[in-house]
C-alpha positions in Angstrom: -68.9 -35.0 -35.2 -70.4 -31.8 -36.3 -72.6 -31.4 -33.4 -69.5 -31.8 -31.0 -67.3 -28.9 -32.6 -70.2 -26.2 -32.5 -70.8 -27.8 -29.1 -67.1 -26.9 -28.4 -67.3 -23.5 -30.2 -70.4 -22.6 -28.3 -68.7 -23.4 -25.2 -65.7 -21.7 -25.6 -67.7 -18.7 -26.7 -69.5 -18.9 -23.4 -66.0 -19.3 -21.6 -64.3 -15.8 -23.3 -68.2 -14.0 -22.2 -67.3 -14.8 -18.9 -64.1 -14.2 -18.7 -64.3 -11.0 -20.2 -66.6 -9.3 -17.8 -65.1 -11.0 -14.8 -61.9 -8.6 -15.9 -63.7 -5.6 -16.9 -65.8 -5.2 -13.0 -62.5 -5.8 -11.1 -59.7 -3.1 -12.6 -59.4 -1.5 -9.2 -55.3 -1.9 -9.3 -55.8 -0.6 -12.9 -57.8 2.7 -12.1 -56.7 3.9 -8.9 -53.0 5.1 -8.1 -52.5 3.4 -4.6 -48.8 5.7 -4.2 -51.3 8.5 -3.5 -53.2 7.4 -1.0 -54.6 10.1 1.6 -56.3 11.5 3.8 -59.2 15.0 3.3 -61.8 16.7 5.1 -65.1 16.4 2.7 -68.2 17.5 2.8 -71.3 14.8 1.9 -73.5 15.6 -1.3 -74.7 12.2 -1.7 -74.5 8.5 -1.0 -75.9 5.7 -2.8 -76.4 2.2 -1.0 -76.1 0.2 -4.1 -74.6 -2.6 -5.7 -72.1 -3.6 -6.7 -70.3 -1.0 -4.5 -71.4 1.8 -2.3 -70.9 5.5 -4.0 -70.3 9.0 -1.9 -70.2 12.1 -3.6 -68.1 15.2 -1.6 -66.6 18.2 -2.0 -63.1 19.0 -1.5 -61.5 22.5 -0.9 -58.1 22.5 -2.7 -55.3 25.0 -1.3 -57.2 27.8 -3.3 -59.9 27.2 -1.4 -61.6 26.2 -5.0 -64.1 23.3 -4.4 -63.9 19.9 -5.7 -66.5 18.0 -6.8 -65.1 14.0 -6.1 -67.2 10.6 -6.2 -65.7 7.6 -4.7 -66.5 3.9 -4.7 -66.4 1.6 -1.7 -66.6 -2.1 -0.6 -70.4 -3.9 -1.2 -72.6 -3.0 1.1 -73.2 -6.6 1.9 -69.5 -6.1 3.9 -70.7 -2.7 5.8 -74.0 -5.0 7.1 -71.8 -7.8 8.0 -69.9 -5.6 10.7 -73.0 -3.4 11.6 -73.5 -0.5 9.3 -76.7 -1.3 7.1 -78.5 1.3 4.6 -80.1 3.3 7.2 -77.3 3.3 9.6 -75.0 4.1 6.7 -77.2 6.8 5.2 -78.1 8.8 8.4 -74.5 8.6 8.7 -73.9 10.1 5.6 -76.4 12.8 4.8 -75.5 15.7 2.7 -73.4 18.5 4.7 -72.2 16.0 6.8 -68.3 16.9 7.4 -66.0 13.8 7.2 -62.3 12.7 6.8 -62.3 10.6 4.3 -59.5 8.5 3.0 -59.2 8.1 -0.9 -56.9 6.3 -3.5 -57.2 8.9 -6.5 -57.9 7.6 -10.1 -54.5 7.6 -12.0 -55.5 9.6 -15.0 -56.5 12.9 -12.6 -59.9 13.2 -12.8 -61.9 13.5 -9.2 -62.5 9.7 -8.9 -61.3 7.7 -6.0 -61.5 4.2 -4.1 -62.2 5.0 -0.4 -60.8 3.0 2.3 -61.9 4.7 5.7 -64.6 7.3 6.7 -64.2 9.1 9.6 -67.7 11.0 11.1 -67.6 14.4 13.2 -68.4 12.2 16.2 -64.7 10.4 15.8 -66.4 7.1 15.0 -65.4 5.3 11.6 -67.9 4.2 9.1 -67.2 0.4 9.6 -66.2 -2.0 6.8 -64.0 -1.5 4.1 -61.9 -3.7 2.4 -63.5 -6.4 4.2 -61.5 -5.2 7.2 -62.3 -3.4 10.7 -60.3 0.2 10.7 -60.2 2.9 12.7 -61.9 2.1 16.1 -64.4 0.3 14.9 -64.0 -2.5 17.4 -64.3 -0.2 20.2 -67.8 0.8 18.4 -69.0 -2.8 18.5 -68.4 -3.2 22.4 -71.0 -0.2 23.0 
């Protein structure tokens, strides 16, 4: 009888662990403001191919003409190779100076940390992918 409750207890402990960080990764609703969703010119400082989601650091000019310095998350790169855009097709892409429009979903609390949805690259092709969905033209880039 004793064995079964700290049986039940360790189970139940196990249960709350997981639950827990199942929550704590996925606060995307929670974090970013999607009533301010829009689209900037940026300029590339860095991308990151990583798990669990793909990072790009910009720069933005404000209407000052002050720069500022944003990082954004994206889908898992696992998506961008499903349609086509793997890490060295996604990071020649995205090199540093590399001028983009870039659509963000801003953090709620103001600092210069958004969720991006769409990439668009100097040549007028998208950067293919996100949110598990095709946008922009990137059908039309799959049929060259």
């Amino acid at each position: 009888m004793k064995i079964q409750k700290w049986t039940m207890l360790a189970l139940l402990a196990a249960l709350l662990l997981f639950a827990v960080t199942a929550f704590a990764h996925h606060g995307t609703f929670v974090s970013y403001d999607p009533t301010k969703v829009h689209t900037v010119k940026a300029t590339v400082t860095e991308f990151r191919f990583t798990n669990p989601h793909i990072q790009l650091f910009f720069d933005i000019k404000d209407d000052k003409g002050e720069v500022q310095h944003w990082s954004a998350e994206g889908p898992d790169p696992a998506v961008l190779v499903a349609v086509g855009w793997g890490k060295k097709k996604t990071t020649a892409a995205l090199t540093p100076g590399t001028e983009i429009m870039i659509t963000i979903q801003p953090a709620r609390n103001g600092k210069f940390v958004a969720e991006m949805s769409n990439i668009q690259l100097p040549s007028g092709d998208f950067v293919c992918g996100f949110g598990g969905a095709k946008t922009g033209n990137c059908a039309a880039q799959e049929e060259k």
